[in-house]
C-alpha distance (Angstrom), angle and dihedral (degrees) to the residues before:
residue distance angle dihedral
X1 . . .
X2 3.92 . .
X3 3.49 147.5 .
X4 3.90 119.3 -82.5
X5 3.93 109.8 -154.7
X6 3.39 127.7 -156.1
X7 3.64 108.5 -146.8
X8 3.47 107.3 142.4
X9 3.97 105.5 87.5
X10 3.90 123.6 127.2
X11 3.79 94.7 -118.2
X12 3.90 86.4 -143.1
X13 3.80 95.2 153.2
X14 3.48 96.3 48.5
X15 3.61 96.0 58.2
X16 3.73 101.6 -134.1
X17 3.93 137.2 26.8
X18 3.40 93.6 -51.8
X19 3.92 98.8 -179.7
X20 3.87 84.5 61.1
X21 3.97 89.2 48.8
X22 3.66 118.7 123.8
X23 3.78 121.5 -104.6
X24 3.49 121.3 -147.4
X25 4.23 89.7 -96.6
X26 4.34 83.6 56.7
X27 3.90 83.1 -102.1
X28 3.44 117.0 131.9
X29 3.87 118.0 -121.7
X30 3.67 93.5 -116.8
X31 3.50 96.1 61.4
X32 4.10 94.3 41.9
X33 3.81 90.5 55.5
X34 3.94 88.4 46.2
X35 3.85 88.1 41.2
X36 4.20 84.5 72.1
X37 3.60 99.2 36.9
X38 3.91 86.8 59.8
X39 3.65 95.5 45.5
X40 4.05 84.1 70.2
X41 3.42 86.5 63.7
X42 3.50 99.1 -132.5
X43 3.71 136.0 121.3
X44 3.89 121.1 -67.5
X45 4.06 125.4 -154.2
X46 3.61 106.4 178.9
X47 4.41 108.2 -162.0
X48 4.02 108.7 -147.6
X49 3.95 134.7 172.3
X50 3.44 126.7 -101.1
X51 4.02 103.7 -89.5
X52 3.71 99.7 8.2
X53 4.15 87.0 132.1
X54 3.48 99.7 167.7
X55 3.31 89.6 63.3
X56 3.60 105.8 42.0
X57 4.00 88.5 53.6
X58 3.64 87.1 56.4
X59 3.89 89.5 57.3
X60 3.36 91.4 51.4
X61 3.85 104.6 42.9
X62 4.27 75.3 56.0
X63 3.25 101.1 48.3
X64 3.90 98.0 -124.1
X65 3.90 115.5 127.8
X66 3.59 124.8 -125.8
X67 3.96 133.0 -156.7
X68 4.27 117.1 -149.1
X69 3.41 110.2 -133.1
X70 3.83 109.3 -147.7
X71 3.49 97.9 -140.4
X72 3.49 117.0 28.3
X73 3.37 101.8 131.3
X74 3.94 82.6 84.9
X75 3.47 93.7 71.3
X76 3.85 150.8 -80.1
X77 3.87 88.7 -77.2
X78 4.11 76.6 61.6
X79 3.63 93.2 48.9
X80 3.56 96.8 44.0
X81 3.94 95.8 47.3
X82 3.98 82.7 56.4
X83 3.47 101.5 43.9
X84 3.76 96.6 52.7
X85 4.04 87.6 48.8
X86 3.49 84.4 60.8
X87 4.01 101.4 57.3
X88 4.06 100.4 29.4
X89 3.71 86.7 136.3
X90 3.73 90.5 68.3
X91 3.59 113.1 96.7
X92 3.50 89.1 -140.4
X93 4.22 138.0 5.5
X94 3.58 128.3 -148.0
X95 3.57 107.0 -152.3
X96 3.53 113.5 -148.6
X97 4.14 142.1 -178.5
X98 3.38 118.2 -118.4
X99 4.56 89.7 -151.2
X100 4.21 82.5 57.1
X101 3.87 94.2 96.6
X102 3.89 94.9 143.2
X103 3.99 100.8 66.2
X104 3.58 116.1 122.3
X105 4.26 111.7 -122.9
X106 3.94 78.7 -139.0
X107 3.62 83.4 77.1
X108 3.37 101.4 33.9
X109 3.89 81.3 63.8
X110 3.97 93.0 49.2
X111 4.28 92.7 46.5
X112 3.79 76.2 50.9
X113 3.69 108.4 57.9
X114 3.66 92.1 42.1
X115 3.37 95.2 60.5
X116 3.77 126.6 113.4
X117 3.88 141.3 158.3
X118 3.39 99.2 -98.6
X119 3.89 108.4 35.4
X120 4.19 133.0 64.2
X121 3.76 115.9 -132.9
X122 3.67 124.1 -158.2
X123 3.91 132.6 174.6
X124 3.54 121.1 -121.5
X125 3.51 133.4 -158.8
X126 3.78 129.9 -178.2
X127 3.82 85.0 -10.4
X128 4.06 89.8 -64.0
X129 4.37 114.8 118.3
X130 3.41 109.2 -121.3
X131 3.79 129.8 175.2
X132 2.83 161.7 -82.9
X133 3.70 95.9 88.1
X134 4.26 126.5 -157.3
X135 3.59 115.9 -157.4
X136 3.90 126.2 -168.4
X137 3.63 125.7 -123.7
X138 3.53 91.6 -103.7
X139 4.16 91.6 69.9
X140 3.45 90.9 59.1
X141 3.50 104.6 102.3
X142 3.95 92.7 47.1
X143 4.33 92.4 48.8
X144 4.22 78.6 44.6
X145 3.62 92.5 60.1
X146 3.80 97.1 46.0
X147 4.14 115.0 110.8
X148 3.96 135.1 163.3
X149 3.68 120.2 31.5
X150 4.15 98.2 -39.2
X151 3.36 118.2 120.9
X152 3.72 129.0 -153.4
X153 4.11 93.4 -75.9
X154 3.85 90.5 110.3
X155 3.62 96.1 62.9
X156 3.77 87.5 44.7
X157 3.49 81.4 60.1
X158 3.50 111.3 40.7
X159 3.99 94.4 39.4
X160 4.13 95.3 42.6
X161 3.98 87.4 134.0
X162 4.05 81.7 65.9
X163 3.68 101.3 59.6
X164 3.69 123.4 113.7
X165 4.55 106.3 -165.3
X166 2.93 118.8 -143.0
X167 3.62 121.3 -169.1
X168 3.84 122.9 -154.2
X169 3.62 140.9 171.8
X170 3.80 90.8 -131.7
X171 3.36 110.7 119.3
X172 3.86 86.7 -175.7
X173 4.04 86.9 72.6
X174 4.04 80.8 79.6
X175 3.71 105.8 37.4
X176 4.06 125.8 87.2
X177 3.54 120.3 149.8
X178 3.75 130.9 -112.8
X179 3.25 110.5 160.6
X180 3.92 131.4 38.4
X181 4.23 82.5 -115.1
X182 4.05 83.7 57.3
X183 4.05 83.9 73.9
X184 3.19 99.3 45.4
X185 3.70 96.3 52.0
X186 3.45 98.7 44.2
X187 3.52 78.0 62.6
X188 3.71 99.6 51.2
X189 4.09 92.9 48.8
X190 4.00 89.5 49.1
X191 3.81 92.8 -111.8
X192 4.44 84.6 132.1
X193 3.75 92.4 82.5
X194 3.54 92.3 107.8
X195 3.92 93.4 48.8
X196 4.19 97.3 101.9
């Protein structure tokens, strides 16, 4: 098993890079959302597009390897599909977004231990899905066949019987960032905790 992350988004709301954006600690988001995902102790595959440097220099200068996806400018369905082609020898993926800095590891962990080849776990909290998502081996094919800008919500959808819940206290599980203001609120409504 490992964690699948999505970094290869156009950060056209933001305004800027914003997975290279400074935290409050001068860290940039990237590495605080990566920061949890290695405190599981688990395998990291970060998916980037072609020429996004910035980014790929912070992978490296953290150790955590990265695959281009040719054509991500299509979408996240794109970089998904390629992403999960990458790591089909995992027996299960946790797909995760690279503008979710606030997730506790603690849940990380939990996601984690419920995963299994042939179930989908997803946290919960206040009765709203959040992410990061794990999917079991047997998913593949369906996240494989994904293109353009949809995400994984059809095989939420079409494989409901398949979905473990997991409910957290974890606001975090809900909150990715956007804008610059998405910081700054997060802030305001006490989401930062996990910002060390």
């Amino acid at each position: 098993m490992g964690w699948l992350v999505l970094a290869a988004g156009q950060s056209r709301r933001f305004g800027a890079d914003k997975l290279t954006a400074q935290m409050r600690d001068g860290r940039a988001l990237l590495a605080h959302t990566l920061a949890a995902l290695t405190a599981t102790e688990q395998p990291l595959l970060a998916v980037v597009r072609p020429g996004h440097n910035a980014v790929t220099a912070l992978l490296d200068r953290l150790d955590v390897p990265y695959t281009v996806c040719p054509h991500a400018e299509a979408g996240m369905g794109a970089s998904l599909a390629w992403g999960v082609s990458q790591v089909k020898d995992w027996m299960f993926c946790g797909v995760a977004l690279a503008d979710m800095p606030y997730i506790r590891s603690g849940t990380l962990a939990a996601l984690h231990e419920r995963g299994g080849e042939e179930r989908i776990v997803a946290p919960f909290y206040h009765e709203r899905q959040g992410h990061p998502v794990i999917f079991g081996r047997r998913f593949y094919p369906q996240l494989m066949a994904l293109g353009g800008d949809a995400g994984a919500k059809s095989v939420l959808q079409r494989y409901s019987d398949a979905l473990l819940r997991l409910d957290v206290e974890d606001r975090g599980v809900l909150c990715d960032v956007d804008t610059p203001d998405d910081i700054h609120e997060a802030r305001q409504e006490g989401v930062a905790y996990s910002l060390s």
